[in-house]
Structures are given as C-alpha cells and as structure tokens.
C-alpha positions as CSV (number, residue, x, y, z in Angstrom):
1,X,-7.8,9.7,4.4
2,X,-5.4,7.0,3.1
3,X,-5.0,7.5,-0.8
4,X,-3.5,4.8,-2.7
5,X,-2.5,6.0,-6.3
6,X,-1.5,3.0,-8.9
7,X,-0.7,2.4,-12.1
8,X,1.3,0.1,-14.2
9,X,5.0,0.2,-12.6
10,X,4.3,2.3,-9.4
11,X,2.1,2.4,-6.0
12,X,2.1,5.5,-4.1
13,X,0.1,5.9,-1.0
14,X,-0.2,9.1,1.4
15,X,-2.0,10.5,4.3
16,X,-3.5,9.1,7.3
17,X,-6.8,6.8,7.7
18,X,-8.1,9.3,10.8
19,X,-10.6,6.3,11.9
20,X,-9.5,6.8,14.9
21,X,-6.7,7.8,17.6
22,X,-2.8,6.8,16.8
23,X,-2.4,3.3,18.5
24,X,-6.5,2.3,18.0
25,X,-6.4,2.8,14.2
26,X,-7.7,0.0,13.1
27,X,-7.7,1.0,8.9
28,X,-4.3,2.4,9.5
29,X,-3.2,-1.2,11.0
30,X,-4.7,-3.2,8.3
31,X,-3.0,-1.1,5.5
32,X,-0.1,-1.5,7.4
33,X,-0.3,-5.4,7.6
34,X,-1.3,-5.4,4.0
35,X,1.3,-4.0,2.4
36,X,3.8,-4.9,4.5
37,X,3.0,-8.5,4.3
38,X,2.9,-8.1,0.1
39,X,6.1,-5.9,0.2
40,X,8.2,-8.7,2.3
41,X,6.6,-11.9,-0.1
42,X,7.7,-9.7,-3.4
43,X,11.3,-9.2,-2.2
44,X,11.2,-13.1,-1.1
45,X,10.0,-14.4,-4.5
46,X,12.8,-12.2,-6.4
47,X,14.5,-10.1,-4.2
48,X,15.2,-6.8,-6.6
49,X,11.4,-7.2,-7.4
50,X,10.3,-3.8,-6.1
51,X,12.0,-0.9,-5.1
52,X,10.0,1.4,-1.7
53,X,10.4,4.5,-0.3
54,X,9.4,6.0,2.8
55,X,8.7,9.6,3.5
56,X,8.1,11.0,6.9
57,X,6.6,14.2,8.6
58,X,6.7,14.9,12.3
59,X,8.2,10.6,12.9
60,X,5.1,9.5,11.0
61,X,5.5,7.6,7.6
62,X,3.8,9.9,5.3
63,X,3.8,8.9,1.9
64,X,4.8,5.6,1.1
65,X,6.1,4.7,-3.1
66,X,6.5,1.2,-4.5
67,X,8.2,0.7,-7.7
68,X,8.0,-2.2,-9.9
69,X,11.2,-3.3,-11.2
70,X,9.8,-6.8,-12.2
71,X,7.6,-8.7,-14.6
72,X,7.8,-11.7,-12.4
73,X,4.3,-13.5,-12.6
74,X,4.1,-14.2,-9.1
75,X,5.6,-10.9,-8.0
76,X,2.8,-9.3,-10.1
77,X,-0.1,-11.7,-8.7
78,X,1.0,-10.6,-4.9
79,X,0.7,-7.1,-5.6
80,X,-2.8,-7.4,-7.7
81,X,-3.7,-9.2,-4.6
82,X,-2.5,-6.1,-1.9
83,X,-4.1,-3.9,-4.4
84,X,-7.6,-6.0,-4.6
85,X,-7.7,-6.5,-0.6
86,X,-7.1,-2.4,0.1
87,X,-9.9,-2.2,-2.6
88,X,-12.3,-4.4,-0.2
89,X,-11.1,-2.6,2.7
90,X,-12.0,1.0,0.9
91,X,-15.4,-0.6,0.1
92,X,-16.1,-1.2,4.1
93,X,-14.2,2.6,5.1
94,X,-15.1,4.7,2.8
95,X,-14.2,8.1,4.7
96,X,-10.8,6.7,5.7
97,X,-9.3,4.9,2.0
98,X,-9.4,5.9,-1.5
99,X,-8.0,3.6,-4.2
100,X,-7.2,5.9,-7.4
101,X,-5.9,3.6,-10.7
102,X,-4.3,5.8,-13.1
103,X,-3.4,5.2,-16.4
C-alpha cells in the first residue's frame, strides 16, 4: 500500500500500490504521473519552491519526501490539487492508497 503522509510544509509518501505486477501497476503509474507532473509545474512556477528526496531499496524508489520551501499561491494551489486528485484515486483503490493529513 502507497501511504501518502501530509501536513502543512511536508509530503512524504512510501511503499508500493501492489495492484498488480511491476510494469502493469496501474495505481503505481498514476501516482507516479501525479506527482511528478505537480513536482515539475511547482519548480516551473518558482523554481526553489519545493525541495524532494528520493529513497531507494533494492533500485526501487521507496519513500519519496516533498518539502515546502514556499508560500507561493500558485505553488500552493498545484500541490492542494496533487493532494486532492491522490485523494480521488484512494477513494477508487482503497487496498492499494492511503492519504494520512497530520497536523
């Protein structure tokens, strides 16, 4: 299961969606495309915006961290929006994505 942890300054996801195989993960690819998509438009609207790490076990990313380094309106609007579309997609997959919002 994909868990996405946020609150105010910081988005951490980990794990693995385990829908189905490596290559035919279709939850995995739409996380993916998500948040790579809202990564790339916050470093175009101000390009020290957000700060990411990538963590890896075995050549597979697992744990990704997004820090907030901006109070940029639209930087903040793109990343409600990631947040608000992985929410939808949790709704639909259930088993395979959990959004957790902590204080």
């Amino acid at each position: 299961m994909i868990k996405v942890y946020v609150n105010k300054n910081k988005i951490i996801m980990t794990g693995h969606a385990n829908f189905e195989e490596y290559g035919k993960d279709i939850v995995c690819a739409s996380v993916s495309s998500i948040v790579t998509t809202s990564v790339n438009a916050c470093l175009r609207v101000e390009a020290n915006s957000l700060v990411y790490q990538e963590e890896y076990d075995k050549q597979e990313l697992s744990k990704l961290t997004i820090e907030v380094m901006s109070d940029n309106k639209n930087v903040l609007l793109i990343l409600e929006n990631m947040i608000q579309m992985l929410e939808e997609l949790a709704e639909t997959y259930k088993k395979n994505i959990k959004i957790i919002k902590e204080d």
